[in-house]
ModelCIF file with pLDDT and N, C-alpha, C, O atoms, coordinates in Angstrom:
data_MODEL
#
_entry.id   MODEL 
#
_entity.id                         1 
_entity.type                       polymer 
_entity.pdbx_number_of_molecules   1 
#
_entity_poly.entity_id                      1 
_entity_poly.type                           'polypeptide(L)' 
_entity_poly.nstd_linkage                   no 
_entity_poly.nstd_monomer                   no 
_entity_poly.pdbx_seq_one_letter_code       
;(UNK)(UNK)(UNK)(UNK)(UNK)(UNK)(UNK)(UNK)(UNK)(UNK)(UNK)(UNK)(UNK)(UNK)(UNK)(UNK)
(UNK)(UNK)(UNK)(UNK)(UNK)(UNK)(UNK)(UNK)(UNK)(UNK)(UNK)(UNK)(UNK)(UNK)(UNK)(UNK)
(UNK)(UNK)(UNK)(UNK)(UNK)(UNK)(UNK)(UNK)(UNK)(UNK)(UNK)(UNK)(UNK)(UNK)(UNK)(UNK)
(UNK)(UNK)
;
_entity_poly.pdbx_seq_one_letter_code_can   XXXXXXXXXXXXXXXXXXXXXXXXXXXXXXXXXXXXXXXXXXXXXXXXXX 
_entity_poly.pdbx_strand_id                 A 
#
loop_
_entity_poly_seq.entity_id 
_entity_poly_seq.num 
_entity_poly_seq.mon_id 
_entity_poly_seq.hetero 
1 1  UNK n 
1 2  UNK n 
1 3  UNK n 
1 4  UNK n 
1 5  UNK n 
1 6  UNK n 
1 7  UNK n 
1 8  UNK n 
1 9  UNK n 
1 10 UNK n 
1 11 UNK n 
1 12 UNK n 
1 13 UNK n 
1 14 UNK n 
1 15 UNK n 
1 16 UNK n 
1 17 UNK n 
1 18 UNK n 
1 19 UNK n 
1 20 UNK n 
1 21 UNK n 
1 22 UNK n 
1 23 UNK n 
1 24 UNK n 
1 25 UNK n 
1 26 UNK n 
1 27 UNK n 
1 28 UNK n 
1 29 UNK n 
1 30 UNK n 
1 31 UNK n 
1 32 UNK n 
1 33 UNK n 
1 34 UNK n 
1 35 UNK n 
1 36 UNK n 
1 37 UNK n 
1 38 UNK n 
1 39 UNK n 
1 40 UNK n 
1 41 UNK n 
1 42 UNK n 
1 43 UNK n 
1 44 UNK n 
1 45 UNK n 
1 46 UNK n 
1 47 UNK n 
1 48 UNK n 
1 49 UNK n 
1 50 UNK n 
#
_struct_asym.id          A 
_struct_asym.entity_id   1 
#
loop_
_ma_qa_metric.id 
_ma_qa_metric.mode 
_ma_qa_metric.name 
_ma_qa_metric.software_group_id 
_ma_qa_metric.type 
1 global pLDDT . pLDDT 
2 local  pLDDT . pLDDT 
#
_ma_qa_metric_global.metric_id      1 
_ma_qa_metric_global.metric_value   94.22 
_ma_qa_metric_global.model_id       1 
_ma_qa_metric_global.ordinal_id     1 
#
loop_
_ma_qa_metric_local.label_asym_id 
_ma_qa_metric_local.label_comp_id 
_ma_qa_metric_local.label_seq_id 
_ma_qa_metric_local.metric_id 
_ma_qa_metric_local.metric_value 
_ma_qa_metric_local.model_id 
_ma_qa_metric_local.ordinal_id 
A UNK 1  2 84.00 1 1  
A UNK 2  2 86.00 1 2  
A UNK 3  2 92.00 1 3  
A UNK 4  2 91.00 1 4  
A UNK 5  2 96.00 1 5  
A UNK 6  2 97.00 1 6  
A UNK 7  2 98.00 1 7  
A UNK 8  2 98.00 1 8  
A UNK 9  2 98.00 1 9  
A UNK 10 2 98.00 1 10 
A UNK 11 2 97.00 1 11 
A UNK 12 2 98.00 1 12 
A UNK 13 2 98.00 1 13 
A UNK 14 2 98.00 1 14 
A UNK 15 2 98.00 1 15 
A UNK 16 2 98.00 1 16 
A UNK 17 2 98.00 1 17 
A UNK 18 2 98.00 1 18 
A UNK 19 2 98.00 1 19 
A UNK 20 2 98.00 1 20 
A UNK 21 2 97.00 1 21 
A UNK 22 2 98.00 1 22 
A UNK 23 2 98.00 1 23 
A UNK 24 2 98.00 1 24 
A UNK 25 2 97.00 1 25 
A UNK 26 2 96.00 1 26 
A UNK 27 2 98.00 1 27 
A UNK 28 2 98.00 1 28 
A UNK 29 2 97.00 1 29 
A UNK 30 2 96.00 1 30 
A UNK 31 2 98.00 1 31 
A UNK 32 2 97.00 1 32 
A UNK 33 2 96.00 1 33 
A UNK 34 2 98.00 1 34 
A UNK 35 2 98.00 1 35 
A UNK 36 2 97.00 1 36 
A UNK 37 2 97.00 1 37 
A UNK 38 2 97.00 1 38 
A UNK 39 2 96.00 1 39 
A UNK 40 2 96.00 1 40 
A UNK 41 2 95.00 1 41 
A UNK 42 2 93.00 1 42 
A UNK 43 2 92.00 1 43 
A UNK 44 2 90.00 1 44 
A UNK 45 2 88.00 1 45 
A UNK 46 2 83.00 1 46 
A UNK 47 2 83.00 1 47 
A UNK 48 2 81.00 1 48 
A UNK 49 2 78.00 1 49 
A UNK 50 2 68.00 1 50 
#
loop_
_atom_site.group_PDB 
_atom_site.id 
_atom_site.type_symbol 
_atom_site.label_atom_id 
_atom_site.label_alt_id 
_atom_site.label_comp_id 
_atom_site.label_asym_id 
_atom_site.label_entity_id 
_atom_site.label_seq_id 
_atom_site.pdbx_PDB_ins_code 
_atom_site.Cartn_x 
_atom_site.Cartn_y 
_atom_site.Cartn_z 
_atom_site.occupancy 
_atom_site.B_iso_or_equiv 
_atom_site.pdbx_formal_charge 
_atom_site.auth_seq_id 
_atom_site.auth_comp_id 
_atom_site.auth_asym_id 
_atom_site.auth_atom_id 
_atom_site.pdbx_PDB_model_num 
ATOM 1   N N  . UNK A 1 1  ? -22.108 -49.934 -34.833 1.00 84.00 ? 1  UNK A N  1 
ATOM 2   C CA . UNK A 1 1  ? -22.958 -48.778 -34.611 1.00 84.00 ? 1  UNK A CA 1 
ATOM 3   C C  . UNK A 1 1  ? -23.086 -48.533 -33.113 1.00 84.00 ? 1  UNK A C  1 
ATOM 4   O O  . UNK A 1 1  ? -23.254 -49.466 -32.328 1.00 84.00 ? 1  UNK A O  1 
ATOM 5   N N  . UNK A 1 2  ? -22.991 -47.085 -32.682 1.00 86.00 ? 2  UNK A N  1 
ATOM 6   C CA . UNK A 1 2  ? -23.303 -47.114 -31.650 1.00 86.00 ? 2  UNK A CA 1 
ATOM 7   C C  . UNK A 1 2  ? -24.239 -46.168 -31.402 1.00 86.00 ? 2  UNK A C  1 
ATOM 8   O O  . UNK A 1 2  ? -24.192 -45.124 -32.053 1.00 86.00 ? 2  UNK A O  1 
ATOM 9   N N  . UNK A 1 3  ? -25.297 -46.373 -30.375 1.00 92.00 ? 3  UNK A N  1 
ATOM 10  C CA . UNK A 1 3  ? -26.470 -45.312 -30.102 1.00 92.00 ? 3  UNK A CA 1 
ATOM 11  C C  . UNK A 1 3  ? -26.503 -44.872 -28.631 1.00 92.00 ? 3  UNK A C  1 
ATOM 12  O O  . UNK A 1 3  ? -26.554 -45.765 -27.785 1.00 92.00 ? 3  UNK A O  1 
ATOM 13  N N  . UNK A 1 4  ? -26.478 -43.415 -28.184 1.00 91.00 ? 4  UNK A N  1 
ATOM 14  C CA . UNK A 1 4  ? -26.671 -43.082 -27.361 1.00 91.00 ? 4  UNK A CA 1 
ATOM 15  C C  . UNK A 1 4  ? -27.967 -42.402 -26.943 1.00 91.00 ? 4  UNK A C  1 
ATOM 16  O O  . UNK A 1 4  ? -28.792 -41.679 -27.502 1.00 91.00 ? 4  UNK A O  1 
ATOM 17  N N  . UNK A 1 5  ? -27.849 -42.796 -26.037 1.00 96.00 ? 5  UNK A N  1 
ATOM 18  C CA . UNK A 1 5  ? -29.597 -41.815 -25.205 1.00 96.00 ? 5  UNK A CA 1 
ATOM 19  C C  . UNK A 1 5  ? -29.494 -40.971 -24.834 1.00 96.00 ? 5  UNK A C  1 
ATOM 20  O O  . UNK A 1 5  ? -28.970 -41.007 -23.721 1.00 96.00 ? 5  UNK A O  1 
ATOM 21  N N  . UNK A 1 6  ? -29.837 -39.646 -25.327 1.00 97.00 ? 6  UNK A N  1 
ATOM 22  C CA . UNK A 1 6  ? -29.767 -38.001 -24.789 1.00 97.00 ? 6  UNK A CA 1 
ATOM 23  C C  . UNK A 1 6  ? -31.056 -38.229 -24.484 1.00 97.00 ? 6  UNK A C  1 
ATOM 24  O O  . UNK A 1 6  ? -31.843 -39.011 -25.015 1.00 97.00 ? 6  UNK A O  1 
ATOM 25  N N  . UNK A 1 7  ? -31.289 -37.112 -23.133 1.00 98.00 ? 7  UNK A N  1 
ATOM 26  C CA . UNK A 1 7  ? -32.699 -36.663 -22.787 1.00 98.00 ? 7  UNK A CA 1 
ATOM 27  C C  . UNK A 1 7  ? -32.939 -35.454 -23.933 1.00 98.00 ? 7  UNK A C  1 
ATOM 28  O O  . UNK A 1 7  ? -32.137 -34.916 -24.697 1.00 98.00 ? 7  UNK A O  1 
ATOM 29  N N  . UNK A 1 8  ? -34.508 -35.238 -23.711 1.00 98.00 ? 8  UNK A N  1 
ATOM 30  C CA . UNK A 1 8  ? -35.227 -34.318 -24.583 1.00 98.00 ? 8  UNK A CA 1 
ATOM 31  C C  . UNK A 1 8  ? -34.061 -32.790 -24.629 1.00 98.00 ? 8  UNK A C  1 
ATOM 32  O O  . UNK A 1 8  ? -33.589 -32.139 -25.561 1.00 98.00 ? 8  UNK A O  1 
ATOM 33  N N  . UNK A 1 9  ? -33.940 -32.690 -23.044 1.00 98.00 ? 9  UNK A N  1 
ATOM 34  C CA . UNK A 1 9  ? -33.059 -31.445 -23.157 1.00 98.00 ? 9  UNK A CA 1 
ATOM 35  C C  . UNK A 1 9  ? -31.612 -31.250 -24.197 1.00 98.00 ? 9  UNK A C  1 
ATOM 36  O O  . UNK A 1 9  ? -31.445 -30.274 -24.929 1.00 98.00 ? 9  UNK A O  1 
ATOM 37  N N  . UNK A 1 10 ? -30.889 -32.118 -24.098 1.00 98.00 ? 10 UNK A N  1 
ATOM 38  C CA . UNK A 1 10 ? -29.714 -32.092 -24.154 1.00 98.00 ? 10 UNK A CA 1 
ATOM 39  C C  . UNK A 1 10 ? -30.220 -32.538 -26.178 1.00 98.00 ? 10 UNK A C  1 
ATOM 40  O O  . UNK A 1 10 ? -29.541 -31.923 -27.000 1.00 98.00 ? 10 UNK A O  1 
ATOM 41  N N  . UNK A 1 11 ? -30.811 -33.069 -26.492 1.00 97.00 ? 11 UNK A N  1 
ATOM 42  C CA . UNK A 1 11 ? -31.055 -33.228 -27.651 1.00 97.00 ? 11 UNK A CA 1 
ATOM 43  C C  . UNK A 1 11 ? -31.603 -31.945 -28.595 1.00 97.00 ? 11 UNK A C  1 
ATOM 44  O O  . UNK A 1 11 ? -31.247 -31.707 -29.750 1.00 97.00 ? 11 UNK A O  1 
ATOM 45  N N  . UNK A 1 12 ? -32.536 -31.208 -27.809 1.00 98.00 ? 12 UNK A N  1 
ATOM 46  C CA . UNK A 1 12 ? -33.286 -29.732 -28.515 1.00 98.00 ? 12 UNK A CA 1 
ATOM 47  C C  . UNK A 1 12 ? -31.334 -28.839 -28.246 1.00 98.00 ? 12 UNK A C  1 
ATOM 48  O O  . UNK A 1 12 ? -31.038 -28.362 -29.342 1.00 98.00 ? 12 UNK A O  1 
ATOM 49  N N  . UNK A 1 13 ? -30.397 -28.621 -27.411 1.00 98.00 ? 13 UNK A N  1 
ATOM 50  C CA . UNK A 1 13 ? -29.331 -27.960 -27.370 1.00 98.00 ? 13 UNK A CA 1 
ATOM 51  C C  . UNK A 1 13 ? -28.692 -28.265 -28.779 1.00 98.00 ? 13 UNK A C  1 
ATOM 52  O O  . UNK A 1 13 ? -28.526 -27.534 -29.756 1.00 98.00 ? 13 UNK A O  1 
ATOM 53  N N  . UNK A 1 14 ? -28.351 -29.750 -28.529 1.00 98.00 ? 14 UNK A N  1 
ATOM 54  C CA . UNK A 1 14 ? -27.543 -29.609 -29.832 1.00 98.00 ? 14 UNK A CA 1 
ATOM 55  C C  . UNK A 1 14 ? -27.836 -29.270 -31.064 1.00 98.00 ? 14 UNK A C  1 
ATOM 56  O O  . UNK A 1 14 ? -27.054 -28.806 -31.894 1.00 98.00 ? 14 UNK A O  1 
ATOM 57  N N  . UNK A 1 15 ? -29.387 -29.580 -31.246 1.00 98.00 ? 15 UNK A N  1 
ATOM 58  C CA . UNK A 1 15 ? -29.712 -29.462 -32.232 1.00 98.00 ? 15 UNK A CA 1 
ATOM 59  C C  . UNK A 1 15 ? -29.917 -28.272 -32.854 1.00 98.00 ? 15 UNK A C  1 
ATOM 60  O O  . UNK A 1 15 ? -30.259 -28.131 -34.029 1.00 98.00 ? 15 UNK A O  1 
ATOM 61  N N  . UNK A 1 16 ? -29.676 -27.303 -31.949 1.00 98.00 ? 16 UNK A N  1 
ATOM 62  C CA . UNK A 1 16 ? -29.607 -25.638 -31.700 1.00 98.00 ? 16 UNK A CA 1 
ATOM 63  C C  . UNK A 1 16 ? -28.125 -25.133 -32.101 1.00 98.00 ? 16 UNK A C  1 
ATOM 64  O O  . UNK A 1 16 ? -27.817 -24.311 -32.963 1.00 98.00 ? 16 UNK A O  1 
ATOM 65  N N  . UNK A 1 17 ? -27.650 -25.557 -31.595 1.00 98.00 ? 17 UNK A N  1 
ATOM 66  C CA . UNK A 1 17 ? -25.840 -25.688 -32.001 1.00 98.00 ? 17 UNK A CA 1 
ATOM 67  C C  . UNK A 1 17 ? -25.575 -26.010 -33.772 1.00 98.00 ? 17 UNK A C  1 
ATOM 68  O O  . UNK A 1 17 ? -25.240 -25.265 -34.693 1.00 98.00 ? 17 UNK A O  1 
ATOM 69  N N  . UNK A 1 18 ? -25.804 -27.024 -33.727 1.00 98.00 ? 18 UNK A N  1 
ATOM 70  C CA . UNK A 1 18 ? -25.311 -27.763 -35.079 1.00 98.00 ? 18 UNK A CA 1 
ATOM 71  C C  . UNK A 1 18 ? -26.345 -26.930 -35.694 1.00 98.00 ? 18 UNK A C  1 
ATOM 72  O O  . UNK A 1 18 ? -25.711 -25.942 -36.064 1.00 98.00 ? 18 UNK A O  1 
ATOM 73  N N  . UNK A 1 19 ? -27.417 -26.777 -35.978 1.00 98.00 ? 19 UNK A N  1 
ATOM 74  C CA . UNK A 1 19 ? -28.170 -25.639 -36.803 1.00 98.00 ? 19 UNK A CA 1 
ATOM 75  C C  . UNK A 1 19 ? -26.756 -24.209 -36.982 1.00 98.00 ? 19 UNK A C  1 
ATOM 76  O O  . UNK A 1 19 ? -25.967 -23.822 -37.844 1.00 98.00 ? 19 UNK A O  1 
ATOM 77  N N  . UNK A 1 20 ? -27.150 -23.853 -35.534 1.00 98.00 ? 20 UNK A N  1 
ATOM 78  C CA . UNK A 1 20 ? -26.215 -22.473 -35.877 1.00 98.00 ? 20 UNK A CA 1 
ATOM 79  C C  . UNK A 1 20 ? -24.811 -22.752 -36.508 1.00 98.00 ? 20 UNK A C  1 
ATOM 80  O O  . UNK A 1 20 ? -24.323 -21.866 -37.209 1.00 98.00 ? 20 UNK A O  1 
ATOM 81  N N  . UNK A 1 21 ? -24.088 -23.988 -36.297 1.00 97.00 ? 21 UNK A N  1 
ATOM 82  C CA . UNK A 1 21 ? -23.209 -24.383 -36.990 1.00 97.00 ? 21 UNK A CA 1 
ATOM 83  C C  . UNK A 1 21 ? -23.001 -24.751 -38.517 1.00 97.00 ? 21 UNK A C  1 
ATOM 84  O O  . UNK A 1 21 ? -21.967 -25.094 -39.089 1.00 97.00 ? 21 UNK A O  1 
ATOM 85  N N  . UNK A 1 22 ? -24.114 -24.603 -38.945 1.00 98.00 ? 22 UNK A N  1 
ATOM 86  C CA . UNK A 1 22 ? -24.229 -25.389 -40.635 1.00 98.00 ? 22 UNK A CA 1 
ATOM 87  C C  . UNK A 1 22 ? -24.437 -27.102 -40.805 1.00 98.00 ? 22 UNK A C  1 
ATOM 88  O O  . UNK A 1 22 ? -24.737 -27.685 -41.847 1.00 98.00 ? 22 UNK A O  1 
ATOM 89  N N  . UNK A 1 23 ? -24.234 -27.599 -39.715 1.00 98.00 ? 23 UNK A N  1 
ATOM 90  C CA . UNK A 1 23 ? -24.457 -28.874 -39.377 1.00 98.00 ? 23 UNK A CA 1 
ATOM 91  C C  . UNK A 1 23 ? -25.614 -29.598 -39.185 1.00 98.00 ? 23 UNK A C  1 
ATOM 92  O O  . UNK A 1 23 ? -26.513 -29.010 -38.584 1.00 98.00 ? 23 UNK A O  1 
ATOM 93  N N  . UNK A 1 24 ? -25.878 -31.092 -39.662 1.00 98.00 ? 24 UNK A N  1 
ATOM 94  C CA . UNK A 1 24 ? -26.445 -31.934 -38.592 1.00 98.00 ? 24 UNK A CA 1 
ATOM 95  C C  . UNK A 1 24 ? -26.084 -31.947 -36.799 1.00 98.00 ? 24 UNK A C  1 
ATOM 96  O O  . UNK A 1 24 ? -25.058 -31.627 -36.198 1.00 98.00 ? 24 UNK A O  1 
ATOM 97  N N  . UNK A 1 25 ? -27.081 -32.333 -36.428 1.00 97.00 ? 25 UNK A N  1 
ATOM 98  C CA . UNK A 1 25 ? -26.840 -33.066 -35.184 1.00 97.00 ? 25 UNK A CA 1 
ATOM 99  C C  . UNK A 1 25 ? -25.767 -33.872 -35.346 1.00 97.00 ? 25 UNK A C  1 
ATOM 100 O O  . UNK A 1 25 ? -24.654 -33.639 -34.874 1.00 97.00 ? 25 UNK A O  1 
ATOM 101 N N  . UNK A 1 26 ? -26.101 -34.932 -36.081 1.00 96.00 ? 26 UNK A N  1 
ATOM 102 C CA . UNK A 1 26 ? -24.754 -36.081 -36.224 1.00 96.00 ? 26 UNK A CA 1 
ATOM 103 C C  . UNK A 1 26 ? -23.303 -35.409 -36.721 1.00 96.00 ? 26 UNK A C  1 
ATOM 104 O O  . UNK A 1 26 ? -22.361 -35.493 -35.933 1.00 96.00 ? 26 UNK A O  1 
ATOM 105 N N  . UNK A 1 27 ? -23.206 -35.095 -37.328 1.00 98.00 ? 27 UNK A N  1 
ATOM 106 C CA . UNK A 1 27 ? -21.983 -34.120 -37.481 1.00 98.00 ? 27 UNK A CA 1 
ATOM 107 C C  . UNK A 1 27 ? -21.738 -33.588 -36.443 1.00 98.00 ? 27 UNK A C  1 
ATOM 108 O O  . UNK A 1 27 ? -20.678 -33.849 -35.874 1.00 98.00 ? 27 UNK A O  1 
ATOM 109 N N  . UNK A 1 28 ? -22.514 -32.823 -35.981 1.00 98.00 ? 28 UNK A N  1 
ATOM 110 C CA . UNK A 1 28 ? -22.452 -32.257 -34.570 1.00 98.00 ? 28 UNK A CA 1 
ATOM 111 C C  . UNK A 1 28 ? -21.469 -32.247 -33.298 1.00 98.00 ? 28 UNK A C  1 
ATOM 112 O O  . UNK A 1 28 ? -20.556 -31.627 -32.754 1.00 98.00 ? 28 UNK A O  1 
ATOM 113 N N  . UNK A 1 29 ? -22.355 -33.445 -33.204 1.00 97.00 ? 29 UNK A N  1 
ATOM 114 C CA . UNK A 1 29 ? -21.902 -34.863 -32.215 1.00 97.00 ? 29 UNK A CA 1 
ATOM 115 C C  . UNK A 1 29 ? -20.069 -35.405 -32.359 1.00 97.00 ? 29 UNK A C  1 
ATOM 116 O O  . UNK A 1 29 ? -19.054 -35.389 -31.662 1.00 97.00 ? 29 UNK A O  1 
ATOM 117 N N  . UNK A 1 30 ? -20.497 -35.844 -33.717 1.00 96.00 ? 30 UNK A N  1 
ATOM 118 C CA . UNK A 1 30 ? -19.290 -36.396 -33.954 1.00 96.00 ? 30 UNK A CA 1 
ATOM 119 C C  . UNK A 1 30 ? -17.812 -35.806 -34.093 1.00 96.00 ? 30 UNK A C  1 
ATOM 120 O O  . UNK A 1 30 ? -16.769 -36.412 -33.848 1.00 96.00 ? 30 UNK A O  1 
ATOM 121 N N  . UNK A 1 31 ? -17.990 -34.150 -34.655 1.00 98.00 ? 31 UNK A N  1 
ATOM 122 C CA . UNK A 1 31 ? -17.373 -33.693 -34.202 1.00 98.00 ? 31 UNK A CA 1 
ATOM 123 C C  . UNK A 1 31 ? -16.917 -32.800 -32.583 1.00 98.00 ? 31 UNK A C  1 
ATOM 124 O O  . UNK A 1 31 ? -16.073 -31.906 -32.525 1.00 98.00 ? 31 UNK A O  1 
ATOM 125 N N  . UNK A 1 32 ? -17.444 -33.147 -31.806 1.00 97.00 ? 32 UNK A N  1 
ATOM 126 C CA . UNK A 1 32 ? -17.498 -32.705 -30.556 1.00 97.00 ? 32 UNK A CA 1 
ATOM 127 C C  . UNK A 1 32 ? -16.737 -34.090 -30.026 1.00 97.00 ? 32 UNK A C  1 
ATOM 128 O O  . UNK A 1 32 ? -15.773 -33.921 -29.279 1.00 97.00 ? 32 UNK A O  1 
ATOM 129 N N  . UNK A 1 33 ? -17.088 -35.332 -30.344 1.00 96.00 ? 33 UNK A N  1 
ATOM 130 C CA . UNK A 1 33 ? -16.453 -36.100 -29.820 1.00 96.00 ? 33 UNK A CA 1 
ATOM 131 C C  . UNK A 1 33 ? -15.230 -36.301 -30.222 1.00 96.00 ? 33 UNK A C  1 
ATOM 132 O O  . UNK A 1 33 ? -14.453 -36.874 -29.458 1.00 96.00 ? 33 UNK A O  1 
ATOM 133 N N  . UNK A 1 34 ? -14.881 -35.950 -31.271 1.00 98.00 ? 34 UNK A N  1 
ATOM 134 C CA . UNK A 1 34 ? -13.053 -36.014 -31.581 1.00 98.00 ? 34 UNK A CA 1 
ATOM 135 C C  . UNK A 1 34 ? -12.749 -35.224 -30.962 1.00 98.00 ? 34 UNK A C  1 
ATOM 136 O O  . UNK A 1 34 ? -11.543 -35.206 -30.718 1.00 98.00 ? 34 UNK A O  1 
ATOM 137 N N  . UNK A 1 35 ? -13.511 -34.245 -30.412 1.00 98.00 ? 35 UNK A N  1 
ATOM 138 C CA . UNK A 1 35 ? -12.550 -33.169 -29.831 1.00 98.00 ? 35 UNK A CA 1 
ATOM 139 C C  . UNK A 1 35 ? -12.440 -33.197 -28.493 1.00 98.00 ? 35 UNK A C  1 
ATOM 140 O O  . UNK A 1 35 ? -11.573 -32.511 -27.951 1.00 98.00 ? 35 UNK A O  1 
ATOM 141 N N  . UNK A 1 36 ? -13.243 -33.942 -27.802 1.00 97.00 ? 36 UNK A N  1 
ATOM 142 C CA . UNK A 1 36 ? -13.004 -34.161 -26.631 1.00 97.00 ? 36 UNK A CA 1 
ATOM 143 C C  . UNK A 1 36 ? -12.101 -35.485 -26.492 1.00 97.00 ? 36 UNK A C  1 
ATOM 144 O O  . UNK A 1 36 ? -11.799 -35.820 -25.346 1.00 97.00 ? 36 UNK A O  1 
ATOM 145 N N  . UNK A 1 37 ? -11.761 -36.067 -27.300 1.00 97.00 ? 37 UNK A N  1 
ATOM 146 C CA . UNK A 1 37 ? -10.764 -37.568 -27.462 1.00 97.00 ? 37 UNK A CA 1 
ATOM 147 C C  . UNK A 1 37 ? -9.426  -36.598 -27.445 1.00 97.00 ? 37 UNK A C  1 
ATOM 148 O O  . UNK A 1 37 ? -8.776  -36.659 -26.402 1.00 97.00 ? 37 UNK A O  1 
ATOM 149 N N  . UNK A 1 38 ? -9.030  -35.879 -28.278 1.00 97.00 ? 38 UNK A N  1 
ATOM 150 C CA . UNK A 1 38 ? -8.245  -35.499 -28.572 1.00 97.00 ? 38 UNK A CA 1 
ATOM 151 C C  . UNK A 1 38 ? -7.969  -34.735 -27.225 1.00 97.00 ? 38 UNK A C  1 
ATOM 152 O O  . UNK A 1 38 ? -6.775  -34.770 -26.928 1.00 97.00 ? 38 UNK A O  1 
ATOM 153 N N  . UNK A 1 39 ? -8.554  -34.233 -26.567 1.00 96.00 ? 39 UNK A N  1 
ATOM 154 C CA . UNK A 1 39 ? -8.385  -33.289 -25.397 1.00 96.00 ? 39 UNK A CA 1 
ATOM 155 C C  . UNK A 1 39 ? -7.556  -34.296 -24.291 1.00 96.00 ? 39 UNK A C  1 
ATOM 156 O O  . UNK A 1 39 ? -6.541  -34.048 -23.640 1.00 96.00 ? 39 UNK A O  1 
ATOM 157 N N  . UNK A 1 40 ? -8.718  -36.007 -24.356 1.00 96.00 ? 40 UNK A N  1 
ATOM 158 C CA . UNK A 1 40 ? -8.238  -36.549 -23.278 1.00 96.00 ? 40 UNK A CA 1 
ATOM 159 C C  . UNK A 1 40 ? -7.125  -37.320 -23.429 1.00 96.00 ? 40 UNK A C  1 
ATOM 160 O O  . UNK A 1 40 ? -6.432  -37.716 -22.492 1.00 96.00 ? 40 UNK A O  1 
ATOM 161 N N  . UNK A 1 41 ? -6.843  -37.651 -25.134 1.00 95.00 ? 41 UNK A N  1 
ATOM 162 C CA . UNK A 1 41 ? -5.510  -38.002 -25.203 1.00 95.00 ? 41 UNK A CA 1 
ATOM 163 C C  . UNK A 1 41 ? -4.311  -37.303 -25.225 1.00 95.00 ? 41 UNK A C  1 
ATOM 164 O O  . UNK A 1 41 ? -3.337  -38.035 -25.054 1.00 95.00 ? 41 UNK A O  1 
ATOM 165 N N  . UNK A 1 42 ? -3.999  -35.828 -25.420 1.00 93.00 ? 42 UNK A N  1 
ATOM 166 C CA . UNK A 1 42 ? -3.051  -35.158 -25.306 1.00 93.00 ? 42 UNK A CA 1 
ATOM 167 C C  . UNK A 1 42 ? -3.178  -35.175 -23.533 1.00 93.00 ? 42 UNK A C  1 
ATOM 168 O O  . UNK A 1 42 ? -2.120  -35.468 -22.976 1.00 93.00 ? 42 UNK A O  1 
ATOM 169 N N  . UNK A 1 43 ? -4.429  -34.874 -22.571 1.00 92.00 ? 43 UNK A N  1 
ATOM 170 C CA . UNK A 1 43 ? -3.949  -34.365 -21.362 1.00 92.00 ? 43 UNK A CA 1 
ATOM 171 C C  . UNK A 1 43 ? -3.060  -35.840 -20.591 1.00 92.00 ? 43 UNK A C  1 
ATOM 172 O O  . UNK A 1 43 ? -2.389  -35.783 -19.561 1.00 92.00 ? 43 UNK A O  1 
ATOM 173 N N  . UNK A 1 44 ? -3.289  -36.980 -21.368 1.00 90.00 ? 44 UNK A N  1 
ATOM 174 C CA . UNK A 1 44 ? -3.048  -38.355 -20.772 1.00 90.00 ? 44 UNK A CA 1 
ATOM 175 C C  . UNK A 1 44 ? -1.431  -38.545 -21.469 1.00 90.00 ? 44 UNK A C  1 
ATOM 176 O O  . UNK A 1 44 ? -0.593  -39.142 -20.793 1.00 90.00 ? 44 UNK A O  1 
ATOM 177 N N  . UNK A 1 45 ? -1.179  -38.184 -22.387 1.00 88.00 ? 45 UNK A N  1 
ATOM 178 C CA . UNK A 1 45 ? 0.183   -37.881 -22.750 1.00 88.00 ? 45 UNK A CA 1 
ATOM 179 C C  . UNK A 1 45 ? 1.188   -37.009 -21.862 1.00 88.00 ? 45 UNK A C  1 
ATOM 180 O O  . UNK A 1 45 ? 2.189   -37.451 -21.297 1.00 88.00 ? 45 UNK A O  1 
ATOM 181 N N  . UNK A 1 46 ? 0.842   -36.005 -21.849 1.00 83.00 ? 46 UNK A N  1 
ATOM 182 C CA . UNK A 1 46 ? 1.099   -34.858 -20.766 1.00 83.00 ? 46 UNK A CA 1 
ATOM 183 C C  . UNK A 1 46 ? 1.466   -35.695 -19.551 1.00 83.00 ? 46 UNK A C  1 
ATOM 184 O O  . UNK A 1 46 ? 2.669   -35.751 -19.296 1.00 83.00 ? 46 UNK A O  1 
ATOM 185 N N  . UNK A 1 47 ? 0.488   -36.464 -18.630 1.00 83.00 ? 47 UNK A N  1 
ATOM 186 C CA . UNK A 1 47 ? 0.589   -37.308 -17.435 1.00 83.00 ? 47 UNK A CA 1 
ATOM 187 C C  . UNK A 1 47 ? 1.472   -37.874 -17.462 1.00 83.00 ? 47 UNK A C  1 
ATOM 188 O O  . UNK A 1 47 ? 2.315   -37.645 -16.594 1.00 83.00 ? 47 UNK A O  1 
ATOM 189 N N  . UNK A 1 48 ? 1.760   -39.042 -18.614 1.00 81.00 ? 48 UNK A N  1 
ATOM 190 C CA . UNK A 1 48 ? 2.614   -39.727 -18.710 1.00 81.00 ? 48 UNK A CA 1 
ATOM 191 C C  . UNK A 1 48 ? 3.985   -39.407 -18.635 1.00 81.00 ? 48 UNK A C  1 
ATOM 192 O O  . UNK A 1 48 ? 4.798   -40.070 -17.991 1.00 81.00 ? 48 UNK A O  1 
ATOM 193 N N  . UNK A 1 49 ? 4.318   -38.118 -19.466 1.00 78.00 ? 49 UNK A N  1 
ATOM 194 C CA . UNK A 1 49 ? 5.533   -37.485 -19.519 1.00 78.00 ? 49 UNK A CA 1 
ATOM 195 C C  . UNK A 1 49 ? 6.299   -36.968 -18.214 1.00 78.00 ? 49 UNK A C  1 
ATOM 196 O O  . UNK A 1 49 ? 7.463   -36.624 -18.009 1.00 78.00 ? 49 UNK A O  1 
ATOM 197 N N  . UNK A 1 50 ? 5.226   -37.053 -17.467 1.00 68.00 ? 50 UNK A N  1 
ATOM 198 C CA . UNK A 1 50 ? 5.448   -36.480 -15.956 1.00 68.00 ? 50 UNK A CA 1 
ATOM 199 C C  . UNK A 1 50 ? 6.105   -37.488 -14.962 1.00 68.00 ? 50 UNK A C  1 
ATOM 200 O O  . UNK A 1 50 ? 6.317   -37.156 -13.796 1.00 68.00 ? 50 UNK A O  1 
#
């Protein structure tokens, strides 16, 4: 398990998001973080190829 600490701010955003999304927060989250993995593993592929 892992737990992260958002401040008040950054916690009322998402939770604003994932609402307008049909989502949990946790869903949310979790999908935001594959997508930023995925971002940093294709741009680190890319590097490599170079």
């Amino acid at each position: 398990m892992t737990t992260l600490k958002l401040s008040a701010d950054l916690k009322a955003r998402i939770t604003q998001l994932a609402q307008a999304a049909g989502q949990t927060p946790q869903a949310w989250m979790v999908d935001a973080l594959e997508a930023q993995v995925q971002r940093a593993e294709q741009s680190a592929s890319v590097i490599r190829m170079h």
